[in-house]
N, CA, C and O of each residue as an XYZ file, in Angstrom:
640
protein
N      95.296    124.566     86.641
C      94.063    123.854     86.533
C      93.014    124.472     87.416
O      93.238    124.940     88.532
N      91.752    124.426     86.761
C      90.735    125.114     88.006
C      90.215    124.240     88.778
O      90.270    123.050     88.471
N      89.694    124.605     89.770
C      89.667    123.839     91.291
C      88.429    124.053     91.169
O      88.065    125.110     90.653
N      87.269    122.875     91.721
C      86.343    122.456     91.516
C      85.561    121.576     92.781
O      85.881    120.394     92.908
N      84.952    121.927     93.334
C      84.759    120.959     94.623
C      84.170    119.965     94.134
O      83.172    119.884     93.418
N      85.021    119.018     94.675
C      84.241    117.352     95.017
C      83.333    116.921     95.454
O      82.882    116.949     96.599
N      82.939    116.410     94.399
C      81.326    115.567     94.725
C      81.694    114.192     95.373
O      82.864    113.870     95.579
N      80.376    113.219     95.751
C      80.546    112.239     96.338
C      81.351    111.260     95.182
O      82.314    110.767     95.769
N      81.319    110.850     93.923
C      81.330    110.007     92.859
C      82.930    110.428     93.514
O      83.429    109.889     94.501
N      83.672    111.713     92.544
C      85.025    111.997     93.047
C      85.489    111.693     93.981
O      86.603    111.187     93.845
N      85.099    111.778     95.011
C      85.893    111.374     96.378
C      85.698    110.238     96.793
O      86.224    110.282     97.906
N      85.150    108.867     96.614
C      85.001    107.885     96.695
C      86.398    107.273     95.540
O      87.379    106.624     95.903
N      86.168    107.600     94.525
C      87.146    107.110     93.331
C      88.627    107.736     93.641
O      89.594    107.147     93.158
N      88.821    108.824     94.375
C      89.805    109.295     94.966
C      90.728    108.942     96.572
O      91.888    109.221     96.875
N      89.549    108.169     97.430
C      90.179    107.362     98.219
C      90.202    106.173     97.725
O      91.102    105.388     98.024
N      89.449    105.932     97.090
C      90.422    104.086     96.660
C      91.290    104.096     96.001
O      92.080    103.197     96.289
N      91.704    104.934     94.870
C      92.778    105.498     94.648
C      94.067    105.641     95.261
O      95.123    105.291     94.735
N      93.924    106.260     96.588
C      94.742    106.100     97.734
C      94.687    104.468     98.500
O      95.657    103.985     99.084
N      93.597    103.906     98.376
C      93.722    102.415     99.287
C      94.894    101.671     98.126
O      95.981    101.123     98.309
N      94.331    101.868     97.260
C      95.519    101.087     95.731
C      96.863    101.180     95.854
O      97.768    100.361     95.696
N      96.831    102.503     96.212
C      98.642    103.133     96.513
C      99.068    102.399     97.366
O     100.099    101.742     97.225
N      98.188    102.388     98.611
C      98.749    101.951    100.199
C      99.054    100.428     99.645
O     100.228    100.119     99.440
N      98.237     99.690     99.457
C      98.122     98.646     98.474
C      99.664     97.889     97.858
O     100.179     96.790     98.061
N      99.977     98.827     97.206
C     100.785     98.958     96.223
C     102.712     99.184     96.748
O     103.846     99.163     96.271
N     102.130     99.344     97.752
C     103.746     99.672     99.425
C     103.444     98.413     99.847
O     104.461     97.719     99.816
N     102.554     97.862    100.200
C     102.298     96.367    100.874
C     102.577     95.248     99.778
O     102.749     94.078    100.120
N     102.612     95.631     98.509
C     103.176     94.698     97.688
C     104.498     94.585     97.219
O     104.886     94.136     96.140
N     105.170     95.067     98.199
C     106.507     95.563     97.660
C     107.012     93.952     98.743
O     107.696     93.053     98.253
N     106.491     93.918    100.206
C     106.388     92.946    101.096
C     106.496     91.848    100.519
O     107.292     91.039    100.995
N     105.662     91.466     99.223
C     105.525     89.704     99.231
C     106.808     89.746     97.618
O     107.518     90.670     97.220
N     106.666     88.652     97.198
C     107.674     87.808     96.662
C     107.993     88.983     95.383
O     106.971     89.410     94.845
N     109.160     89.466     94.923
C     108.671     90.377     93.636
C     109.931     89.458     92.912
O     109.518     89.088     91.813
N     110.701     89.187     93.048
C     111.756     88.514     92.585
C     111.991     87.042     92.303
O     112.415     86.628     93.382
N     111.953     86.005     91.449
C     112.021     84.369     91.591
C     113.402     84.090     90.624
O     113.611     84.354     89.439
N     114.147     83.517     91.538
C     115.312     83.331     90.781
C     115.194     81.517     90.781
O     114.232     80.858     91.174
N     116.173     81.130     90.351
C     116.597     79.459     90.045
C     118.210     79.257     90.579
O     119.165     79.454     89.827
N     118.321     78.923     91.692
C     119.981     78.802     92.274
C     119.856     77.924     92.780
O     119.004     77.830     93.664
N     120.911     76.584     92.321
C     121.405     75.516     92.775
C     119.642     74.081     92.695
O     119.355     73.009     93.227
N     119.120     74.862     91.887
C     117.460     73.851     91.417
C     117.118     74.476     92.563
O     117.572     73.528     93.203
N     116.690     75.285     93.504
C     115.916     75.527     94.054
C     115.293     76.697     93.641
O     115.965     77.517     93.015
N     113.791     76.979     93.953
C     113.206     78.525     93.436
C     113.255     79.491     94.824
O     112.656     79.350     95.891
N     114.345     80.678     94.316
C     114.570     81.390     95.749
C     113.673     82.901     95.207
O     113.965     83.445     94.143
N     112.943     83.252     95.818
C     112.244     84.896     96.033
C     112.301     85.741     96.727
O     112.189     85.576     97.942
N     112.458     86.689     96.278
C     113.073     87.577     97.520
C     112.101     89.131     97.337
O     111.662     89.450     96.232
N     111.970     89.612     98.037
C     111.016     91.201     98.030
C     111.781     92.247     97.897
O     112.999     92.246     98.072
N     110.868     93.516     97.472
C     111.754     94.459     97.002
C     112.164     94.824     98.508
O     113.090     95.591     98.247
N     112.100     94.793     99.956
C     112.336     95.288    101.255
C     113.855     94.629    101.229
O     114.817     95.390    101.336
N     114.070     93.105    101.076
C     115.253     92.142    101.386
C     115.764     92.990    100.085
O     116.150     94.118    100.389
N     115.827     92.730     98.969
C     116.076     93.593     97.929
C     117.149     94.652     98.165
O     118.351     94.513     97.937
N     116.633     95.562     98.579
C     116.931     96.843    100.047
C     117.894     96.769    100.604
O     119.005     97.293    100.530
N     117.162     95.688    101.516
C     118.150     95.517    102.794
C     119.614     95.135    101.924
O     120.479     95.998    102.072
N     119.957     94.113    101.154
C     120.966     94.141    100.770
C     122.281     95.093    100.110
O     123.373     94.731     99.671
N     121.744     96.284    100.229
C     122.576     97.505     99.748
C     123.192     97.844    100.712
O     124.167     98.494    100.333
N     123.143     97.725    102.178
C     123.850     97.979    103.097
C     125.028     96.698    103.925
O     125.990     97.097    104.581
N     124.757     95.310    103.756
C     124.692     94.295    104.099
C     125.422     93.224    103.400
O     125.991     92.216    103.820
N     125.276     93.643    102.390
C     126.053     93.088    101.372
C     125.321     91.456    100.920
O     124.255     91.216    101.486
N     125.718     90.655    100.199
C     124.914     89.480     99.782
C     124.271     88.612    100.702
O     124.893     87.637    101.122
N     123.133     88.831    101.064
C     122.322     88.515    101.854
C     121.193     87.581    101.206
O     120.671     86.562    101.658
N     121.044     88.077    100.329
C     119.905     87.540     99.047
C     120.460     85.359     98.369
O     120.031     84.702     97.420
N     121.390     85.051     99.337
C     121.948     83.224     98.827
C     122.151     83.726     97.632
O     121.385     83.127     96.877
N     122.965     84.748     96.861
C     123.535     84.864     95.420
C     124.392     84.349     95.798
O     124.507     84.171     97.011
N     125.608     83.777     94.650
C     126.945     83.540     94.361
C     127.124     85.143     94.216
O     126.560     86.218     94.013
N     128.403     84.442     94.491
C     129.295     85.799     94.320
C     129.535     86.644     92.893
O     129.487     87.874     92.870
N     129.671     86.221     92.278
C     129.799     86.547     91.075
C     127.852     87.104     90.255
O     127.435     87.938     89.451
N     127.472     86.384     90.825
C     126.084     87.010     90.532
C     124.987     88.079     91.458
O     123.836     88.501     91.346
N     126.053     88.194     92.345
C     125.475     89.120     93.269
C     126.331     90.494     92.825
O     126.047     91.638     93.179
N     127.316     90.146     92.067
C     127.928     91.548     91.476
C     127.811     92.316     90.382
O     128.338     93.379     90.054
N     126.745     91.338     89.682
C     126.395     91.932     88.328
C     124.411     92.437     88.622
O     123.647     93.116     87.935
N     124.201     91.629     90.078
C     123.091     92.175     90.640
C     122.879     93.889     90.665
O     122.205     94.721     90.057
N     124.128     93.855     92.016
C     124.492     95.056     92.583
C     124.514     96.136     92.231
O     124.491     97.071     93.031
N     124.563     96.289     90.969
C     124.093     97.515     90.193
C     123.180     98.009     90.168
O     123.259     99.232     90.049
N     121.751     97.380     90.262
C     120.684     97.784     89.893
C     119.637     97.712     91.091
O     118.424     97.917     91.067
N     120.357     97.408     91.996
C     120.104     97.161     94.074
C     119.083     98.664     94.337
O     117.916     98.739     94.721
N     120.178     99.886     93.911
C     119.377    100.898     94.311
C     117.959    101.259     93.247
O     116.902    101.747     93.647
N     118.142    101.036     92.428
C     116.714    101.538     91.388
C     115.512    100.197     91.903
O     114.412     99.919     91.425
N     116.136     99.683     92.847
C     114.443     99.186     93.648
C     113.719    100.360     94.521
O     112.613    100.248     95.051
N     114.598    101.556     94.566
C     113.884    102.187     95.561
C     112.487    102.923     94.822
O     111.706    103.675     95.404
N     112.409    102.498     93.413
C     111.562    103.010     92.585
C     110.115    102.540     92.737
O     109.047    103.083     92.457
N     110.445    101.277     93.304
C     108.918    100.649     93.707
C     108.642    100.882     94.719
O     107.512    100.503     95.026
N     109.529    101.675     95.910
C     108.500    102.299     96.905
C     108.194    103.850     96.431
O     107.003    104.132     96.555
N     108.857    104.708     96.014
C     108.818    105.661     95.903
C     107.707    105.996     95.130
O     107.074    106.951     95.579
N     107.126    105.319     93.731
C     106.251    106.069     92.846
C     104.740    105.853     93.493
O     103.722    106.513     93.283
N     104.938    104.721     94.339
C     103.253    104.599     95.286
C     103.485    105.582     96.175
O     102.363    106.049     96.370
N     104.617    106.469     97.149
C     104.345    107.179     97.803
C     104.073    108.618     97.502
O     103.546    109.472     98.216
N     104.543    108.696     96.300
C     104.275    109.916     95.385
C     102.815    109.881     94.964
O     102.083    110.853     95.151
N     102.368    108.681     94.358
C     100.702    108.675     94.017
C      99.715    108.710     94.889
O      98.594    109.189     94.713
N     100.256    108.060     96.092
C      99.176    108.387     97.478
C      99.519    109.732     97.932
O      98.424    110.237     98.177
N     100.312    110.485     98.151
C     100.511    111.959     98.542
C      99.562    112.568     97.394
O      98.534    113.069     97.851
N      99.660    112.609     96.394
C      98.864    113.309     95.140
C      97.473    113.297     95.395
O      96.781    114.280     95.659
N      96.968    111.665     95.260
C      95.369    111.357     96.001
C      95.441    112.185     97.033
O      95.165    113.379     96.914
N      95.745    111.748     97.933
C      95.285    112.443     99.757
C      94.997    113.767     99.816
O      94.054    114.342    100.358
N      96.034    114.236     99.118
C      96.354    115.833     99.241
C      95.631    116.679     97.933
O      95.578    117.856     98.291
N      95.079    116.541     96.615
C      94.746    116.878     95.919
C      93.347    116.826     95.876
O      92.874    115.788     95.415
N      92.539    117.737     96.263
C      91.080    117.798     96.321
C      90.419    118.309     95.109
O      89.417    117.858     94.553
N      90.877    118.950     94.907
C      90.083    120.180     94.369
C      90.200    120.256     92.474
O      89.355    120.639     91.666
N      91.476    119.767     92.274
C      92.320    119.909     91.195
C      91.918    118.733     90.324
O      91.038    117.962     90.706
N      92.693    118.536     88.877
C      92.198    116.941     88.263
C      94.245    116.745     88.363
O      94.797    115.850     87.722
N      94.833    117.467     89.009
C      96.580    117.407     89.223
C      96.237    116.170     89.265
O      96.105    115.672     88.147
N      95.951    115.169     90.539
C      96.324    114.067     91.004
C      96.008    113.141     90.099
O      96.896    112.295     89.997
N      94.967    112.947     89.307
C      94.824    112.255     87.929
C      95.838    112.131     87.509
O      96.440    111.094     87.785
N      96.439    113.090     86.695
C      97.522    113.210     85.677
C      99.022    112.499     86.346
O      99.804    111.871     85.631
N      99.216    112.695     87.624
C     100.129    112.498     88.573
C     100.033    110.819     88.521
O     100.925    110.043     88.179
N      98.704    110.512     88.956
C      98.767    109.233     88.723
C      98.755    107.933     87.589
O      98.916    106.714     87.631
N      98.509    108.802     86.725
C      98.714    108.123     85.690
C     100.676    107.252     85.036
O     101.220    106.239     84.597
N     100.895    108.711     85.483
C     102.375    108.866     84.867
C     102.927    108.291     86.082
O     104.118    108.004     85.967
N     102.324    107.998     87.394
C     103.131    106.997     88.635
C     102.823    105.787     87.594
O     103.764    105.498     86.856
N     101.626    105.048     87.444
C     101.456    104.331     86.449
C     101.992    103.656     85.597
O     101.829    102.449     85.419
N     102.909    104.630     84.797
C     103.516    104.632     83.679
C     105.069    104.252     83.888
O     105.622    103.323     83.300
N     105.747    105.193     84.903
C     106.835    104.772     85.455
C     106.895    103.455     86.450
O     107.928    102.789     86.521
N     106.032    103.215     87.009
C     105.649    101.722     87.870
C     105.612    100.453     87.022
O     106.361     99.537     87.362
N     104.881    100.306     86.034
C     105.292     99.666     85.306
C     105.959     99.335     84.210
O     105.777     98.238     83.681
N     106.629    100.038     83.830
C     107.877    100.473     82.787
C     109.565     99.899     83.596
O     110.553     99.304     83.167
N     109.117    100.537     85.073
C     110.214     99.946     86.069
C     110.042     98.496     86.171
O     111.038     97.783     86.042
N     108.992     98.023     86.369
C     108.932     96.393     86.786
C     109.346     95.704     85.458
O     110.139     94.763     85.473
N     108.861     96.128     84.433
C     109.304     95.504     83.345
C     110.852     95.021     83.007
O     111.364     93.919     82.808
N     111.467     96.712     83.048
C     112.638     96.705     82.660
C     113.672     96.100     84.460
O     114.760     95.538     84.335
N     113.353     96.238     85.219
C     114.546     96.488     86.688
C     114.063     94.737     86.763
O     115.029     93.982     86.656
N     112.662     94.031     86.936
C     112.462     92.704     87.192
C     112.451     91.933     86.069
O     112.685     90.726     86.141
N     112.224     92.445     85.111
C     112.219     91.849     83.914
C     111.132     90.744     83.774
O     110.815     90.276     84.867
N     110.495     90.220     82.729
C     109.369     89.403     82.942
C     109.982     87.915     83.404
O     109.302     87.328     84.246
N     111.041     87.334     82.998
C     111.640     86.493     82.965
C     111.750     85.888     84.564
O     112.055     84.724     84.823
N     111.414     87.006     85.640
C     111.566     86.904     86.841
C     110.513     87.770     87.379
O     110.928     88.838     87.830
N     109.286     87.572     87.439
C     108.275     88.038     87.694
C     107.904     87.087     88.585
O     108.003     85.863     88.504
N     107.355     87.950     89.663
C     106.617     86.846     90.856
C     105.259     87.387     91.118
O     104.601     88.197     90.465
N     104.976     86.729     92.271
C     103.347     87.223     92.862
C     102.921     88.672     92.814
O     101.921     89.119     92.253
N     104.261     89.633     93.801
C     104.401     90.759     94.256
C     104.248     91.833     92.583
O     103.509     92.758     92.244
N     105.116     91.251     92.067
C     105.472     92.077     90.784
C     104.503     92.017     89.921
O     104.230     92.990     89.220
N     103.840     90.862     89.846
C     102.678     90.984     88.933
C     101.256     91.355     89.549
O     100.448     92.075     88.963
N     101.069     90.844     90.665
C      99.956     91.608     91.662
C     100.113     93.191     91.332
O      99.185     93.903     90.950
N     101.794     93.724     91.599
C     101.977     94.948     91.181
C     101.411     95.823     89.899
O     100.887     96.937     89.905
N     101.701     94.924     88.786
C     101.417     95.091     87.482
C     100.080     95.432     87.367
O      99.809     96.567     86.975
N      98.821     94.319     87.755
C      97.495     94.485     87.460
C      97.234     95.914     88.327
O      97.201     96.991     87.732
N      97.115     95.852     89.279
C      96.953     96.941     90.355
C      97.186     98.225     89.609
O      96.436     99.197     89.701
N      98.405     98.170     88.772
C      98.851     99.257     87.907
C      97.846     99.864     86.537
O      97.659    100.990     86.075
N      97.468     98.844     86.277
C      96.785     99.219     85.142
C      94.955     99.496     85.952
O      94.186    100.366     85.541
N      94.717     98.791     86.796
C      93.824     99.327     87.547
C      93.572    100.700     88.229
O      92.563    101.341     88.523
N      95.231    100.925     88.390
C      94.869    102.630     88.841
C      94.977    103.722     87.792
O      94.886    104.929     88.014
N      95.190    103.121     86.586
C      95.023    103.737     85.408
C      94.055    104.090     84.956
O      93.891    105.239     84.547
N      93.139    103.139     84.922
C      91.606    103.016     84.133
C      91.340    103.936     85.302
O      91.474    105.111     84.960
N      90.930    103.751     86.857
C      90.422    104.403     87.711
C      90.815    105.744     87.434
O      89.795    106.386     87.186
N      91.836    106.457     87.363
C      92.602    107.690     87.166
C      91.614    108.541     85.903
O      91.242    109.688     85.656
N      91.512    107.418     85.435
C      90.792    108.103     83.751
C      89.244    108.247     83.954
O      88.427    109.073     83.549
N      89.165    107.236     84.659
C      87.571    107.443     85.046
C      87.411    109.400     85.563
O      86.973    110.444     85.080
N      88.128    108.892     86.883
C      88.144    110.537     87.634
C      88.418    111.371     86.654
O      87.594    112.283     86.708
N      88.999    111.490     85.971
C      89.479    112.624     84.829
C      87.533    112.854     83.753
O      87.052    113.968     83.547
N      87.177    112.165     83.515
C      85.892    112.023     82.673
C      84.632    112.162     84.202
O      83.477    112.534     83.998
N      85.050    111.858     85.388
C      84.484    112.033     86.542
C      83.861    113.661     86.706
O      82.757    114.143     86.959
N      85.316    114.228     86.389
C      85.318    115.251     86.539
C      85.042    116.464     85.649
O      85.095    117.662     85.928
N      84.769    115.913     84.630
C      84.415    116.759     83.286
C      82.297    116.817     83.314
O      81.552    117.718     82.929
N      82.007    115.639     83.849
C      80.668    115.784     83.840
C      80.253    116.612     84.953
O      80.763    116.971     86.015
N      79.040    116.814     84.290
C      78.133    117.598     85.496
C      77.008    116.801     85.929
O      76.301    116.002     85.315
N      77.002    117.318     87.482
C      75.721    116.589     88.190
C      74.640    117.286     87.842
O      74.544    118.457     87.474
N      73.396    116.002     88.076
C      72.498    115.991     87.419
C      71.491    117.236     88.004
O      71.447    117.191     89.234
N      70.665    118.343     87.421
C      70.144    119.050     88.092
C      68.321    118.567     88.039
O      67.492    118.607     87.129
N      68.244    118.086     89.602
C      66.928    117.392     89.618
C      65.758    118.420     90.425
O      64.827    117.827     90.972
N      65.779    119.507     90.486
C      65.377    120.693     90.697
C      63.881    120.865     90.132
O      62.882    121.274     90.724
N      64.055    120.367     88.628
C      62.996    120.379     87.060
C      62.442    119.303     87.481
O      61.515    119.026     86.720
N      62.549    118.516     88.356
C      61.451    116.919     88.365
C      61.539    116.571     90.126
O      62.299    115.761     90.658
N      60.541    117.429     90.785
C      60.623    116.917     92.162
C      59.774    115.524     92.776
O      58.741    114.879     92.599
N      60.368    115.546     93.186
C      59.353    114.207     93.785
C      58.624    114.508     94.801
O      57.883    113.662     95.301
């Protein structure tokens, strides 16, 4: 791809870009999980989530439902990982429309994961806060991509 220096429009749409990501690690913190055990509504975050892979049922599952959990314990690490991949891309990608494309397809896998690993059926604050945020850094992503195809205006021909 050819490298192109950044104007102000780009680099504004390119750190919030990055605030979204950071964003997007801090939502991993609040509730992403709502289960129904024993009539009470228990939630748990993708961090406790986590923590339980080392620890063992920590999460108030039964036993028997903490083992058909347990399988799918490690593919939470997917919701930290694709925001730290999309904020490295932003931060570090100046010049290029790479980090666009990069972020899109974090995007794509971010919410494709929440769908399928949380399922809607168990969607909470975290996960769906997650969701919008997602499609927000989409549209933004596309913006920069069409950001970057225009040219600034040459006001040279009309001085003031």
């Amino acid at each position: 791809m050819n490298k192109m220096p950044e104007n102000k429009t780009r680099k504004r749409l390119r750190l919030f870009l990055c605030f979204c990501y950071l964003l997007e690690i801090v939502l991993c913190t609040f509730p992403f999980y709502q289960v129904v055990q024993d009539g009470k509504l228990v939630t748990n975050s993708v961090f406790e989530v986590l923590s339980a892979l080392g620890t063992g049922n920590t999460m108030g599952m039964a036993s028997d439902q903490f083992s058909a959990v347990s399988r799918f314990l490690p593919l939470n690490f997917i919701f930290v990982i694709v925001p730290i991949v999309g904020f490295f891309f932003c931060a570090l990608d100046k010049q290029r429309n790479m980090k666009n494309i990069v972020s899109i397809i974090c995007c794509l896998v971010g919410v494709v994961s929440i769908l399928t690993i949380v399922t809607v059926n168990l969607l909470s604050l975290g996960s769906l806060l997650a969701l919008l945020l997602y499609i927000l850094i989409s549209f933004l992503s596309t913006l920069s991509i069409f950001a970057r195809l225009v040219k600034p205006a040459d006001n040279s021909a009309n001085p003031k």
